[in-house]
Every structure is written in structure tokens, then in C-alpha cells.
VORO-319215 format. One line per field, with one value per residue (C-alpha): residue in three letters; x, y negated, z negated. Coordinates in steps of 0.02 Angstrom, whole numbers. Each point is the difference from the previous one (the first is absolute). Layout:
% VORO-319215
resn <- [ALA, ...]
px <- [X, ...]
py <- [Y, ...]
pz <- [Z, ...]
% end
This chain:
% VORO-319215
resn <- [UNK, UNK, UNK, UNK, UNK, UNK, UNK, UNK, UNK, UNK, UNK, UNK, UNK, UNK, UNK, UNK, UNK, UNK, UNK, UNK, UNK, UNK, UNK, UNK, UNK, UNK, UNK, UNK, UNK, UNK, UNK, UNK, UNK, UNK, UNK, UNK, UNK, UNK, UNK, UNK, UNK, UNK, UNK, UNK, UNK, UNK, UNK, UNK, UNK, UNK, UNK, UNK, UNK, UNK, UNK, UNK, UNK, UNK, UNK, UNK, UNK, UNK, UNK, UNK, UNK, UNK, UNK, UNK, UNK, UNK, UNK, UNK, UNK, UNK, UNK, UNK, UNK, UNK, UNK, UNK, UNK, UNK, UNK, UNK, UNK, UNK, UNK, UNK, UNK, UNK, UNK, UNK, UNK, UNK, UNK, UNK, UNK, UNK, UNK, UNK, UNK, UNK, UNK, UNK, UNK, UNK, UNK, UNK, UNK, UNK, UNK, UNK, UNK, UNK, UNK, UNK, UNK, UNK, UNK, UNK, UNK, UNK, UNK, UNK, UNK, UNK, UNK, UNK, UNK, UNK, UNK, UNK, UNK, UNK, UNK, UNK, UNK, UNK, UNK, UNK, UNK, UNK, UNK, UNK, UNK, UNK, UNK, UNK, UNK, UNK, UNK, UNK, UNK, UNK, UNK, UNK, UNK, UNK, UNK, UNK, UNK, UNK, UNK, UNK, UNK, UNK]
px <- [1621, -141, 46, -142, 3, -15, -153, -96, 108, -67, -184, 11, 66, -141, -114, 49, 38, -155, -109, 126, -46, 23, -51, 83, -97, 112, 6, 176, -79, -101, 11, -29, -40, -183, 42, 159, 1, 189, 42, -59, 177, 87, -122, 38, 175, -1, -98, 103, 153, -90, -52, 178, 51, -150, -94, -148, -103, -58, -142, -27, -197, -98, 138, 14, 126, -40, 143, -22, 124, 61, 75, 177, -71, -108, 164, 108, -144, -8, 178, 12, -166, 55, -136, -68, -34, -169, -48, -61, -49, -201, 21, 122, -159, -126, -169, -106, -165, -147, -54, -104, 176, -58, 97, 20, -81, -129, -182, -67, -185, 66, -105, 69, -31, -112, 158, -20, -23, -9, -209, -140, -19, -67, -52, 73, 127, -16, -146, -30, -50, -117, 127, -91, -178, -51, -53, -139, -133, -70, -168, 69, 99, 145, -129, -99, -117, -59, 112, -116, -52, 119, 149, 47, 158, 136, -36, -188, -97, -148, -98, 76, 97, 181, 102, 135, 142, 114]
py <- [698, -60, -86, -107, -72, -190, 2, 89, -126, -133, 53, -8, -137, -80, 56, -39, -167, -17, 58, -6, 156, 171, 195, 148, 160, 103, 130, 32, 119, -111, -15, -197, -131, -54, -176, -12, 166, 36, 161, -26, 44, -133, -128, 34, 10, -178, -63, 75, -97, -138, 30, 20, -155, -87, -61, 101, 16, 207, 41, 216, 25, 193, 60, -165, -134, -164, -122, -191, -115, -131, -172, 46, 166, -128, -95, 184, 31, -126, -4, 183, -35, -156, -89, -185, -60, -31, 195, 14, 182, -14, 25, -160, -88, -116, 32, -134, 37, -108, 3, 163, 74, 55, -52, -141, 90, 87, -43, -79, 84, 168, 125, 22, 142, -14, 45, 95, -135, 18, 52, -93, -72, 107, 205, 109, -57, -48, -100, -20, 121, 103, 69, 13, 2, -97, 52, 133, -52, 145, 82, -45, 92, -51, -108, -69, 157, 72, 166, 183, 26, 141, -111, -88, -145, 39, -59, 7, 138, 51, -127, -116, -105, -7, 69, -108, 85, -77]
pz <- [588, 116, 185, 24, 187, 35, 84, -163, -113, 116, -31, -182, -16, 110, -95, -174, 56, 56, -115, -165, -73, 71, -79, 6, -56, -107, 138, 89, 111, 82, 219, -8, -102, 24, 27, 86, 107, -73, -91, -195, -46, 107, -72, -177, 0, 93, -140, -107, 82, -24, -163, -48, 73, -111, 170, -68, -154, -41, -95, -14, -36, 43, 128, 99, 9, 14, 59, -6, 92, -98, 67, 27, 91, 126, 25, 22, 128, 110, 14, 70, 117, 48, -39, -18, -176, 51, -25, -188, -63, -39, -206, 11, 82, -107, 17, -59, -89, -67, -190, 40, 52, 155, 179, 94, 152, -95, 2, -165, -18, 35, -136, -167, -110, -174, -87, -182, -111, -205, 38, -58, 150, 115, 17, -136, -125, -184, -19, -205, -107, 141, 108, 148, 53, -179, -163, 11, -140, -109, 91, 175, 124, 94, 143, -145, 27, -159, -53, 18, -147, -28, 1, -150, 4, -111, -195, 3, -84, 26, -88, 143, -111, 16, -160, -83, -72, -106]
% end
């Protein structure tokens, strides 16, 4: 059994009402918690009160747990706080964007990237039947410079015609 003070209880429950998600590394030894300054240990076993009490949502991913408060956990919270209703955790909060998706505070020329794309339409990709630079035609090099004379393209002989088999 873990006796977690006031004051640290106080500070987490600050902060997941403010923010409405908190992490806890998988890591009991831990001094503090990075974001509250409490002991790691006192922070997860108050989640896990609260967890138990279904005020929280848990999600376990790479030695981290993620707890989301849910409704009635907002209400449990500003109850013990004592807290206006005016105080909404900032995942509850709607963010409205424009048909680009971005922000309502965001600038609307900011750069975009090219993106990948299916090709075709700009450097590399698959282009038709060349893949790449374009067909090379027999007698020419890669630059449309004739081939040295000691080179010969794949399928021609040395009579310079190309041989067909079938």
C-alpha cells in the first residue's frame, strides 16, 4: 500500500484535468514524474484508483501508460478541486479547422510538401515503359551519345541488327 499525500494528489489531478491525458513510464523506480514533479509510483497508483473507479480510460503501448479522462472522471474532478464548470480538459475542446484541415489560428500559405504521389508526374517514378531517363535507341548511349565501339546493347550481334528469338 502506497500513502500518497494531498498536495501530490492535488497536482495530478490538476494536471489531468487540465490537459485530459497523463503518461506514466513503466518505471516504479523513478524520483518524479516528468510532468507533475510527484513520485512515479504515487502517480500511477492514483490513476490506478481512478481507473478502478472508471474516471479514466488506460491504453498500455512500449512500457508507457496512457490514461484518458472520461466525462464522469471531469465531473469526479472538479468535485475534489472544487472547481467551476467552466474548466474543460483540452482533448474535451473543439478545434475548428478549414477544408485543408489545418487550424483556425494557422496561416493559410504556409509551405506544403510535394507529397509521394502515384509518379508520372514529376522526378522518378513509373513513367511507361522507359523507367527512367527514356528508352535508349540502339547505337546511342545513355545522353544520346553514340556507344564506344566496344560496347554492344543487349540482343544485337555483331552485324548490328538485333536478334529475334522466338
Amino acid at each position: 500500500m502506497v500513502l500518497v499525500s494531498k498536495r501530490d494528489k492535488k497536482r495530478v489531478f490538476e494536471h489531468l484535468l487540465n490537459e485530459g491525458v497523463i503518461v506514466v513510464k513503466k518505471d516504479l523506480t523513478l524520483p518524479q514524474h516528468k510532468e507533475t514533479g510527484v513520485p512515479n509510483l504515487h502517480v500511477w497508483m492514483i490513476l490506478k484508483s481512478l481507473k478502478s473507479r472508471d474516471h479514466v480510460e488506460l491504453v498500455y503501448n512500449w512500457r508507457h501508460y496512457y490514461y484518458f479522462l472520461k466525462n464522469p472522471g471531469v465531473e469526479y474532478l472538479r468535485k475534489e478541486l472544487g472547481i467551476v464548470e467552466e474548466v474543460v480538459p483540452i482533448t474535451h475542446k473543439k478545434t475548428t479547422k478549414n477544408y485543408r484541415g489545418a487550424e483556425e489560428g494557422e496561416e493559410e500559405g504556409r509551405p506544403r510538401g510535394r507529397g509521394r504521389g502515384r509518379g508520372g508526374r514529376g522526378r522518378g517514378g513509373f513513367r511507361g515503359r522507359g523507367f527512367g531517363r527514356g528508352r535508349i535507341t540502339r547505337g546511342e548511349g545513355e545522353e544520346g551519345q553514340e556507344q564506344p565501339a566496344g560496347e554492344q546493347q543487349q540482343g544485337e550481334q555483331e552485324g548490328g541488327e538485333a536478334q529475334n528469338y522466338e
